[in-house]
Structures are given as C-alpha cells and as structure tokens.
py3Dmol code that shows the C-alpha trace and the ligand (Angstrom):
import py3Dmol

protein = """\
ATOM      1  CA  UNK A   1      22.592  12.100 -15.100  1.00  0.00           C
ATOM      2  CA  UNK A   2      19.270  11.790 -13.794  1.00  0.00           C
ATOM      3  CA  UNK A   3      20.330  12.467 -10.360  1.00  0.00           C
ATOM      4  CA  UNK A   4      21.408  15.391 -11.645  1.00  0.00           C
ATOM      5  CA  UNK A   5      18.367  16.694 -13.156  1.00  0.00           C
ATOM      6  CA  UNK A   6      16.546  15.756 -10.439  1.00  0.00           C
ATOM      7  CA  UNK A   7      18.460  17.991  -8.146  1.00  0.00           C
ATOM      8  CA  UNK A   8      18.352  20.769 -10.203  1.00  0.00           C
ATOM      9  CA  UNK A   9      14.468  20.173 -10.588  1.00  0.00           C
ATOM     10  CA  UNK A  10      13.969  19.953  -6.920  1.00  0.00           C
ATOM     11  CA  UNK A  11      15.681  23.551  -6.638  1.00  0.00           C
ATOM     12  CA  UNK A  12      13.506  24.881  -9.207  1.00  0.00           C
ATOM     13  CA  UNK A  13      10.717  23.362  -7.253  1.00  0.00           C
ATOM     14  CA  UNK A  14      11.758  24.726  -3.763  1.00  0.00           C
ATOM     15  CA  UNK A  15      12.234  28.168  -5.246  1.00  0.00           C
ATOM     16  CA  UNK A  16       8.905  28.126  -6.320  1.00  0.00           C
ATOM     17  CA  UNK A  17       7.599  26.747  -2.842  1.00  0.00           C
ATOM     18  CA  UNK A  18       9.376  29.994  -1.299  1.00  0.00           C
ATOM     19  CA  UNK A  19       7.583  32.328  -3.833  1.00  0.00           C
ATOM     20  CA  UNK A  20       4.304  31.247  -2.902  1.00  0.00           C
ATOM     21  CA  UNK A  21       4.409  30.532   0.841  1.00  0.00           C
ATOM     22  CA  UNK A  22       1.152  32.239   1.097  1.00  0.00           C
ATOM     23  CA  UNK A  23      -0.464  31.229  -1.455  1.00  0.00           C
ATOM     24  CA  UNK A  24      -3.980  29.562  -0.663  1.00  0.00           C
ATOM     25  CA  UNK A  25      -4.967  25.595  -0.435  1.00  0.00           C
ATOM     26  CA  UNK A  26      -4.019  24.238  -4.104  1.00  0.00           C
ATOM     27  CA  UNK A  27      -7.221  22.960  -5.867  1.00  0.00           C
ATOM     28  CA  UNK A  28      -5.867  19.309  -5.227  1.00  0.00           C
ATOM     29  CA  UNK A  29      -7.300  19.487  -1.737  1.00  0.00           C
ATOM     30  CA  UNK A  30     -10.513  20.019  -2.816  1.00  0.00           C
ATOM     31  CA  UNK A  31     -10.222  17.044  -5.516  1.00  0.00           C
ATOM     32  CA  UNK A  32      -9.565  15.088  -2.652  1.00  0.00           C
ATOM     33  CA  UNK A  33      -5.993  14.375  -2.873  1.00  0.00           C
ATOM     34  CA  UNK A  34      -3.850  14.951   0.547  1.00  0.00           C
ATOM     35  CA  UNK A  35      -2.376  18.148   0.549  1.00  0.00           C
ATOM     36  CA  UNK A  36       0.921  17.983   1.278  1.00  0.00           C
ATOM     37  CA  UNK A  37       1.265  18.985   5.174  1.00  0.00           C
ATOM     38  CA  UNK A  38       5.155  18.926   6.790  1.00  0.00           C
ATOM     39  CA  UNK A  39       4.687  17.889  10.273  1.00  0.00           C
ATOM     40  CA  UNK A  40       7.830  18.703  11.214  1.00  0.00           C
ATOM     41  CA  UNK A  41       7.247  22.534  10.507  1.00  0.00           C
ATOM     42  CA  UNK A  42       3.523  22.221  11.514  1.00  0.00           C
ATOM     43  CA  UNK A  43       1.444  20.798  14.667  1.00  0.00           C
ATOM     44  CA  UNK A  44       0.119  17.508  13.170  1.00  0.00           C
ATOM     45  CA  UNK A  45      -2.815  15.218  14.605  1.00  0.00           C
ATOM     46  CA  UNK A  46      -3.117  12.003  13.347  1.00  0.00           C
ATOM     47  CA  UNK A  47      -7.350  10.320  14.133  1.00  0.00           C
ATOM     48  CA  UNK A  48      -7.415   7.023  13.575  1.00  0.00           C
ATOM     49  CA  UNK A  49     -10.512   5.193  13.185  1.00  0.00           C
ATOM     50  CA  UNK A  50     -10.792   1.048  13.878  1.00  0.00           C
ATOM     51  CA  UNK A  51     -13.072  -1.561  13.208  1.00  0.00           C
ATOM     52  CA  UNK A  52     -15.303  -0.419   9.897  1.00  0.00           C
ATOM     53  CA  UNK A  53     -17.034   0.323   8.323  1.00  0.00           C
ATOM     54  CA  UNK A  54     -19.655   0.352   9.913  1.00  0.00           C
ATOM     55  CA  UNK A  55     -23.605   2.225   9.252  1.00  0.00           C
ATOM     56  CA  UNK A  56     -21.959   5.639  10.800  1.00  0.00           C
ATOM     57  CA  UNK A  57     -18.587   5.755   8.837  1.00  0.00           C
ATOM     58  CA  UNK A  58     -20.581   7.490   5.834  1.00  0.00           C
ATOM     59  CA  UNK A  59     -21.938  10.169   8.799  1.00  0.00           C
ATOM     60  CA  UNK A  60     -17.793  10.450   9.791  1.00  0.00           C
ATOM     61  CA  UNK A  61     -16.861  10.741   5.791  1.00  0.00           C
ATOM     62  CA  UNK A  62     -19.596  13.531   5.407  1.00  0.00           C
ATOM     63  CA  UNK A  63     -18.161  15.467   8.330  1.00  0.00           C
ATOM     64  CA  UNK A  64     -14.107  14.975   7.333  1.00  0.00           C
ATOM     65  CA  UNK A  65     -15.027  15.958   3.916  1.00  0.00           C
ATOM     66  CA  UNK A  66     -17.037  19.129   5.269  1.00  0.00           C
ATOM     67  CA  UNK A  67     -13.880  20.044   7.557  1.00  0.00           C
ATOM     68  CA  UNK A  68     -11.363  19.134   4.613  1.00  0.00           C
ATOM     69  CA  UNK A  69      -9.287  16.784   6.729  1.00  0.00           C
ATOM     70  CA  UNK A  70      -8.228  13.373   6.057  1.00  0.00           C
ATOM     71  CA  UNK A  71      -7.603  10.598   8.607  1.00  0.00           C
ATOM     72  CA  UNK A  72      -6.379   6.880   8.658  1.00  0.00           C
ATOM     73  CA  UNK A  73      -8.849   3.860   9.021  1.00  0.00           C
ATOM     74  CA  UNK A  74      -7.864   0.682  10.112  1.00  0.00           C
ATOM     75  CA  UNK A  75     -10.559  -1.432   8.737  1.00  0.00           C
ATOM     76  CA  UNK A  76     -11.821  -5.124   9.323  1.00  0.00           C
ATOM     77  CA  UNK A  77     -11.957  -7.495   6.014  1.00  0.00           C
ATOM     78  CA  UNK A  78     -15.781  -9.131   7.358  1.00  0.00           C
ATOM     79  CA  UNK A  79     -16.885  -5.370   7.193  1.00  0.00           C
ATOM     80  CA  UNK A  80     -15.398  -4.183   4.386  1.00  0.00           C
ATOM     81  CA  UNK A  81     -16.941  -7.322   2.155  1.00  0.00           C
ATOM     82  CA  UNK A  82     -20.143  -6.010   3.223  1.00  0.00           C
ATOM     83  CA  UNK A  83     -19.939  -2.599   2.916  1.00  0.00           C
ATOM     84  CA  UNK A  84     -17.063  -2.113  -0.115  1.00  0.00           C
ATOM     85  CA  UNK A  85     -18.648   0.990  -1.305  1.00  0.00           C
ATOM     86  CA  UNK A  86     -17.846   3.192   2.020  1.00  0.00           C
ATOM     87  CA  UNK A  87     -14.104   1.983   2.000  1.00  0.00           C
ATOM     88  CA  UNK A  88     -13.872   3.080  -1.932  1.00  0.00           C
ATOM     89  CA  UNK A  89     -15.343   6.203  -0.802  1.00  0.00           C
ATOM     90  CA  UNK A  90     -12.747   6.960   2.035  1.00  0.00           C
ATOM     91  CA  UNK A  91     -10.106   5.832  -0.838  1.00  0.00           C
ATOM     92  CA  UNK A  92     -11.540   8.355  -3.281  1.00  0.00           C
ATOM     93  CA  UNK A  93     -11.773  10.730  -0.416  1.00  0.00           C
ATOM     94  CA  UNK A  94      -8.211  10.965   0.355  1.00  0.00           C
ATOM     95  CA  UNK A  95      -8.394   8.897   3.249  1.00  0.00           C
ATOM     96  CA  UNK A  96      -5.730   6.406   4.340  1.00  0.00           C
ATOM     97  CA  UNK A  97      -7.056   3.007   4.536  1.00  0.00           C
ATOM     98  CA  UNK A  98      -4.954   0.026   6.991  1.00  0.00           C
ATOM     99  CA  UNK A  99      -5.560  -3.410   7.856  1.00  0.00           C
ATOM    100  CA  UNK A 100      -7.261  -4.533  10.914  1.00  0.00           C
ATOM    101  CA  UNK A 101      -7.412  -7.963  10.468  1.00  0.00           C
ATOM    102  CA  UNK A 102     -10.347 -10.179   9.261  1.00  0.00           C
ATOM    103  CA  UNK A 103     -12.058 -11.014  12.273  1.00  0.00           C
ATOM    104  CA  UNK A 104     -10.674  -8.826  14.889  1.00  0.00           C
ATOM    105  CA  UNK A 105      -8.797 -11.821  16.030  1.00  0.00           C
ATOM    106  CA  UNK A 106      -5.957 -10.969  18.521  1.00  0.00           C
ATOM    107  CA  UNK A 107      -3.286 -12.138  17.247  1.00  0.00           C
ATOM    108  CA  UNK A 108      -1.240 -12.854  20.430  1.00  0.00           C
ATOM    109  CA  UNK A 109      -3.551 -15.922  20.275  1.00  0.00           C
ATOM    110  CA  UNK A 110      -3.579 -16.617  16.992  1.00  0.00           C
ATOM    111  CA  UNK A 111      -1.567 -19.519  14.932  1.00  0.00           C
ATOM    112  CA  UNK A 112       1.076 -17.887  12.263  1.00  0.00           C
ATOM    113  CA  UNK A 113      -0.152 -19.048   9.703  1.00  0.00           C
ATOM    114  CA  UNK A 114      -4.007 -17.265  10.607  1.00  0.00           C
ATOM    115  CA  UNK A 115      -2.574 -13.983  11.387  1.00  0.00           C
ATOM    116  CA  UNK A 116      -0.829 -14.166   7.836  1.00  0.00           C
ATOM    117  CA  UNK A 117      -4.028 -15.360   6.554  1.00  0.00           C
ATOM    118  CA  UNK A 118      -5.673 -12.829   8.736  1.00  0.00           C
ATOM    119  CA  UNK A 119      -3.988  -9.846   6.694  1.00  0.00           C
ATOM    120  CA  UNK A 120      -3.770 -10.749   2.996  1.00  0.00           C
ATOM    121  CA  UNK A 121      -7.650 -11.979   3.285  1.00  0.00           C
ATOM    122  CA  UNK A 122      -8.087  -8.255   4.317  1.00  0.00           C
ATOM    123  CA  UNK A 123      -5.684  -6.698   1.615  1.00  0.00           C
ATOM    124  CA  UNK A 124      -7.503  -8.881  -0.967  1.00  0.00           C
ATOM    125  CA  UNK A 125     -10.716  -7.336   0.063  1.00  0.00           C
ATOM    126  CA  UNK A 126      -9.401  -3.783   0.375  1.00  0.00           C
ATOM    127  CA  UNK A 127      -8.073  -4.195  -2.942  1.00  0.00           C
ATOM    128  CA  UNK A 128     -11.326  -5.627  -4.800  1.00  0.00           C
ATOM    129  CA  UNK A 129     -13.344  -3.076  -2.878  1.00  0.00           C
ATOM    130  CA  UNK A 130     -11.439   0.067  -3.549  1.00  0.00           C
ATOM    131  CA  UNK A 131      -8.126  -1.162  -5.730  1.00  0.00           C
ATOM    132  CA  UNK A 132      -5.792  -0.152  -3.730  1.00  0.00           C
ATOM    133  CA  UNK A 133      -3.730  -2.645  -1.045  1.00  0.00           C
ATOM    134  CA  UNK A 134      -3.038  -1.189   2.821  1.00  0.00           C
ATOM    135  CA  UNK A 135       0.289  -0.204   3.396  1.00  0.00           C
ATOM    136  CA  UNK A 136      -0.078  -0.101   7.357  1.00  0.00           C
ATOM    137  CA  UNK A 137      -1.917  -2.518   9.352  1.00  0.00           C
ATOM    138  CA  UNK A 138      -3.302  -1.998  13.335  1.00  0.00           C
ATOM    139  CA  UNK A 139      -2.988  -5.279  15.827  1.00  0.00           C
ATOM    140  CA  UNK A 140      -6.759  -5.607  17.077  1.00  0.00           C
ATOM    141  CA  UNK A 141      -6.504  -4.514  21.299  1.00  0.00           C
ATOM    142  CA  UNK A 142      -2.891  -3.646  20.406  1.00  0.00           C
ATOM    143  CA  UNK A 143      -2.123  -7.175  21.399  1.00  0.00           C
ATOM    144  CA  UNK A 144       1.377  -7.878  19.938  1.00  0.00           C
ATOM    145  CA  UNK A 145       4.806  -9.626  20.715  1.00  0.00           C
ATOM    146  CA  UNK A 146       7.733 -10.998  19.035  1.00  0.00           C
ATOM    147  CA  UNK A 147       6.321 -13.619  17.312  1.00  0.00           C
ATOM    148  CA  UNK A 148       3.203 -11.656  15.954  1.00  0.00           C
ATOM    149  CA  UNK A 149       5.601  -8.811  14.724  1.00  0.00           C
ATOM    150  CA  UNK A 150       7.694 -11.675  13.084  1.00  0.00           C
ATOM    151  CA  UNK A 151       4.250 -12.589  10.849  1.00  0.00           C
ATOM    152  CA  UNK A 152       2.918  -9.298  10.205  1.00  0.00           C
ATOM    153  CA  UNK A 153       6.436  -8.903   8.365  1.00  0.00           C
ATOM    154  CA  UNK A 154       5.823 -11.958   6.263  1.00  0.00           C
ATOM    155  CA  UNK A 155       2.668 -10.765   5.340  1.00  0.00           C
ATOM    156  CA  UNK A 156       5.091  -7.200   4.280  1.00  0.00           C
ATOM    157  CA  UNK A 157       3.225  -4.854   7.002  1.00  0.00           C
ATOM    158  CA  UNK A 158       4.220  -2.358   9.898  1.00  0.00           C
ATOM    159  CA  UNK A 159       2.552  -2.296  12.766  1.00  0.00           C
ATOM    160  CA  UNK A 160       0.632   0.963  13.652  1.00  0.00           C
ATOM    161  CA  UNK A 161      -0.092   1.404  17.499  1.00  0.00           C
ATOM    162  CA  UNK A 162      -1.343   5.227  19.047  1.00  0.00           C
ATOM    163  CA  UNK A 163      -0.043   7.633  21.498  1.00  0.00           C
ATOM    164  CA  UNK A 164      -3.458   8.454  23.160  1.00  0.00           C
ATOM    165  CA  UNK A 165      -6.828   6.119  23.233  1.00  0.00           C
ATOM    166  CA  UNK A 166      -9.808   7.462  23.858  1.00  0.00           C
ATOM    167  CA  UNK A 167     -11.354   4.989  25.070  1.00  0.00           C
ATOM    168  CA  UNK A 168     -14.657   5.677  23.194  1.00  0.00           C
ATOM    169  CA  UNK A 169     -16.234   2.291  23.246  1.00  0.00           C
ATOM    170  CA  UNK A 170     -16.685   2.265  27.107  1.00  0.00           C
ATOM    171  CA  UNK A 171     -17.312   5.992  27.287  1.00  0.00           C
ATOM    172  CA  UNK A 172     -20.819   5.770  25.180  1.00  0.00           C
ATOM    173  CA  UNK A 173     -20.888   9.549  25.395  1.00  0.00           C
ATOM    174  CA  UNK A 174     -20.382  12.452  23.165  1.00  0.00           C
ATOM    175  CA  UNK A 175     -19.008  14.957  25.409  1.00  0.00           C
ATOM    176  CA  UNK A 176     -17.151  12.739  27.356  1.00  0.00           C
ATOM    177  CA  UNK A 177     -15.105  11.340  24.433  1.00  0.00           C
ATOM    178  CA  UNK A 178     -14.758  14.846  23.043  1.00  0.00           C
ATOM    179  CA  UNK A 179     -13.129  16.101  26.406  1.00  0.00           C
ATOM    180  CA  UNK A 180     -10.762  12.733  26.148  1.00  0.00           C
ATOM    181  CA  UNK A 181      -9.855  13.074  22.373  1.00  0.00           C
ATOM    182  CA  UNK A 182      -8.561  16.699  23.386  1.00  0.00           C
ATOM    183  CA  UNK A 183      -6.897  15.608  26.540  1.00  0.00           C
ATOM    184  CA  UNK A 184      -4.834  13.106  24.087  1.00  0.00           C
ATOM    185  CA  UNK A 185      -3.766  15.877  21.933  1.00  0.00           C
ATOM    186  CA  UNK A 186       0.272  16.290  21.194  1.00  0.00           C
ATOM    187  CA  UNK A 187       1.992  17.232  18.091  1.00  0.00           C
ATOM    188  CA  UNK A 188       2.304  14.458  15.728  1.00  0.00           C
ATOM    189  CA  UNK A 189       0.494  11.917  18.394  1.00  0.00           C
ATOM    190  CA  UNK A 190      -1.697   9.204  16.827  1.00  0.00           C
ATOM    191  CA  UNK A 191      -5.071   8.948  18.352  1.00  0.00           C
ATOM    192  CA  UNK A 192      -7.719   5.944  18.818  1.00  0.00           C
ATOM    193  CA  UNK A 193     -10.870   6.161  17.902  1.00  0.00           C
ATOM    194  CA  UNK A 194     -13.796   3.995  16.543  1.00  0.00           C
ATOM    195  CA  UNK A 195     -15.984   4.720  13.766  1.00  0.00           C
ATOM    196  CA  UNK A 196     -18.545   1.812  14.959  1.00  0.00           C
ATOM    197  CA  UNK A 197     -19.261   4.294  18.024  1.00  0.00           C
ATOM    198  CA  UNK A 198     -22.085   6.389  17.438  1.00  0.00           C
ATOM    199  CA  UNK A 199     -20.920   9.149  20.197  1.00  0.00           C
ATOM    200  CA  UNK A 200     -17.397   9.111  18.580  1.00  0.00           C
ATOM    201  CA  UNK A 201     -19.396  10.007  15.056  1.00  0.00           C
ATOM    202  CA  UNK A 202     -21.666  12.834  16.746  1.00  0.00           C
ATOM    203  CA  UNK A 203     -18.634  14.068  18.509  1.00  0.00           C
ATOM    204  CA  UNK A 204     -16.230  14.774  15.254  1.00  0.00           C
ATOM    205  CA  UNK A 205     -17.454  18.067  14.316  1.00  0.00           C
ATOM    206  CA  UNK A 206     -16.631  19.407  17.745  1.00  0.00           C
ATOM    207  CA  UNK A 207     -13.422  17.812  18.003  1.00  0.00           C
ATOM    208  CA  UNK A 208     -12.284  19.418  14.690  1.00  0.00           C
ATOM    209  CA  UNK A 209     -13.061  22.629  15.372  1.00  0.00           C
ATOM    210  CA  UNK A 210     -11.414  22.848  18.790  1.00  0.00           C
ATOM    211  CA  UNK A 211      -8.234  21.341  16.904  1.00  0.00           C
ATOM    212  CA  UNK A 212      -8.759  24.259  14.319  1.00  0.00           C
ATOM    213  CA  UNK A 213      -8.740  26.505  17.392  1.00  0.00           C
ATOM    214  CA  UNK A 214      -5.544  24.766  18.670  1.00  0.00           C
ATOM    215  CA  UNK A 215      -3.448  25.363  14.810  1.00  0.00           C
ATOM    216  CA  UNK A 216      -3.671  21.289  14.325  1.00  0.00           C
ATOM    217  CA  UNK A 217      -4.087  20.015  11.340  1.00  0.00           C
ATOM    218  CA  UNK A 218      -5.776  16.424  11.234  1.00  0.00           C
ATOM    219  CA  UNK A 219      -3.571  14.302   9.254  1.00  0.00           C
ATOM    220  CA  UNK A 220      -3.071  10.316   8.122  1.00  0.00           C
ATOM    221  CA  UNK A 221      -0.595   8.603   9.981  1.00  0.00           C
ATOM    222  CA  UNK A 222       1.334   8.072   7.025  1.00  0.00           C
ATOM    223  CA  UNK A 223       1.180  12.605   6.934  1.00  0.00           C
ATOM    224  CA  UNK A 224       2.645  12.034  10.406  1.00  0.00           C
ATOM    225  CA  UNK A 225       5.543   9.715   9.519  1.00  0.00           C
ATOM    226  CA  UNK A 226       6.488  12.326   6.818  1.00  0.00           C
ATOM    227  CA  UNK A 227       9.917  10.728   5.056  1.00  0.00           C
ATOM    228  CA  UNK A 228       9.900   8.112   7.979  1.00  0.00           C
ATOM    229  CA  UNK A 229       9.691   4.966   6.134  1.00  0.00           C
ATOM    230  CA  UNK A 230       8.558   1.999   8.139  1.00  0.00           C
ATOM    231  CA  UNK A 231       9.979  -1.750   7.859  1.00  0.00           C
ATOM    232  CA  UNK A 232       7.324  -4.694   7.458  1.00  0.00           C
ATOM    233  CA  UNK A 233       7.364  -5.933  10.829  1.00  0.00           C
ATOM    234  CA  UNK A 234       8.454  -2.554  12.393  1.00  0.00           C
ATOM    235  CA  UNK A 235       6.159  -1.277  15.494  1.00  0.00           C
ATOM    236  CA  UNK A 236       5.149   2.402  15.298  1.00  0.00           C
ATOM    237  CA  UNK A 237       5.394   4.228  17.963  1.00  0.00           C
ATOM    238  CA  UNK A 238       7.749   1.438  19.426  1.00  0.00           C
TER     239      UNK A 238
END
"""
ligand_1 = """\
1
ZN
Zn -10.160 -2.832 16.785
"""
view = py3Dmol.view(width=600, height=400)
view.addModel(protein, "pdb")
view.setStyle({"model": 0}, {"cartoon": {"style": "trace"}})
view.addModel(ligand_1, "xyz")
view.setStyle({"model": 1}, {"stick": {}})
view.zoomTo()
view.show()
C-alpha cells in the first residue's frame, strides 16, 4: 500500500520537477540547507577540508557562505573540544562534517582498539558540539590497510580518501595552491585541502569563482556520492 502511494507521489513530484526546471534557487539554499544538486546530470566538485577547526575555518565559513556552496570537513576531536562553536556553525551552515580522528594518529600504527577509540571519542565530541554524529570519516595521511579498514567498520564508518591533493601544507602560498586546486579539477573528483592553512583560506574566493567560470558546482562528498550508499568499512574512491 504504501509503496504504492509512494510511487504515485514520486510521479506527482517529478512532474512538478519538469514544470519548473527553470525555476530559481528554492529559498532552502539560502536557509542553509543543501540544495539538492544531481551530479550525475551536473559537473560536481567535492572541497574537502582536514584537520579543524582551526582560527581561519570561521574566515573559510564566511567565504562558502558568501559563494553559497557547501563543502565536507573532516575534523579532529582535540580541535573540535576547543573550538565547538565553529563546527556547530559549519553544521548549521549546511556543511558536511566527518571524522578525522582524535589526535591525527595514523592509524596504520595504531592498536585496534585506539583507532576505535580514536573515532567514537571524535563522534562523541561532534555530537555534544553540534548534535549531530559524522557519517564519513578521513584516515589522517590516507594511511590505511586491511586491518585499519576492518576497525573503522566496527566503529560503523566509511573511509573517505580524494582524487586530487593539493598539497597546500608544503605549498605555503596562495597562488600556488590556487593554480594546484584547479589543476585537480574533474567532475565529481574529491579534493584535499586544509583549513589550518592560511594560504588555502586566502585562496578560496579565487578558487570558487574560477569553478563558477568552469559550470562546477562545489558540493559535499556525500552531494557527490548521490544514491551511492557506502558500507562501514568501505574505501571511497577505492
Ligand atoms: Zn589530516
């Protein structure tokens, strides 16, 4: 019965969708929700951010919020106890938030037990800071194998790599990271960036509006995974 109604609903809904294809950016956008993007009609961007918040993520918010994008963040627990405010900001903001561990530890050298502790310290924090739990967690240096894929799914998480990294930490320079954000640019790619870089801040509104130039729209990963539904323990891109 309900599967039935539902069907019928969802035609009423698509027929709707066709009638206003053109119609402009619903006010949910500017509320802050994530407006619904298809990235498999449209060229899609994921940024990712790692290792916030930091004292230049509210700077980065300012300028996503200006350009009406939204991004993922794959923060660290230590930071987000002492800055709780900024993560329930990006939360409120529309923003994806992810796990990045506690400590930064890699976990390739980490005990299982730690890198399980590692995450659900982090989700706890995420959670008292802006009540919502990650649903995507980052490996700090990408450093993964068997057995560290094998705990992140105890602890009920995918693992979230990138396509293209920019590198930004050991470039220390605004143009220089712009020119190798763009380089890194492919439909539905995932890109690697760092919101405790300065340069990488100062460099956003430049990078958006070349993407703008380019028909991308800057999307979470989760945007970019569309109906894709990942397994805890599952490696994205494999
Ligand atoms: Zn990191």
């Amino acid at each position: 019965m309900w599967r039935g109604v539902r069907a019928v609903l969802g035609i009423a809904v698509a027929a709707t969708l066709a009638s206003t294809v053109a119609a402009p950016p619903s006010a949910s956008a500017a509320a802050g929700k994530a407006a619904a993007v298809n990235c498999k009609k449209v060229k899609c961007i994921a940024l990712t951010f790692d290792d916030g918040p930091s004292p230049y993520t509210g700077a980065l918010l300012d300028t996503l919020r200006s350009n009406k994008v939204k991004v993922t963040f794959f923060v660290v627990g230590r930071q987000v106890e002492k800055r709780p405010s900024v993560v329930r900001r990006m939360v409120r903001e529309g923003h994806e938030v992810g796990n990045h561990t506690w400590d930064h530890t890699r976990l390739t050298d980490a005990l299982d037990g730690e890198i399980v502790s590692e995450l659900s310290s982090t989700q706890e924090a995420v959670h008292e800071a802006a009540g919502i739990r990650p649903k995507l967690m980052r490996p700090p240096f990408g450093a993964t194998d068997q057995r560290v894929r094998a705990a992140v799914q105890t602890a009920g998480l995918p693992l979230v790599l990138w396509t293209g990294s920019t590198r930004d930490w050991e470039l220390r320079n605004t143009k220089a990271i712009t020119r190798k954000a763009l380089s890194l640019v492919r439909p539905n790619g995932v890109i690697l960036m760092h919101d405790i870089v300065p340069e990488t801040v100062k460099a956003m509104p430049g990078i958006l509006s070349e993407l703008r130039k380019r028909d991308y729209h800057v999307v979470t990963v989760s945007s970019v995974l569309g109906d894709r539904k990942l397994e805890a323990g599952e490696q994205y891109p494999s």
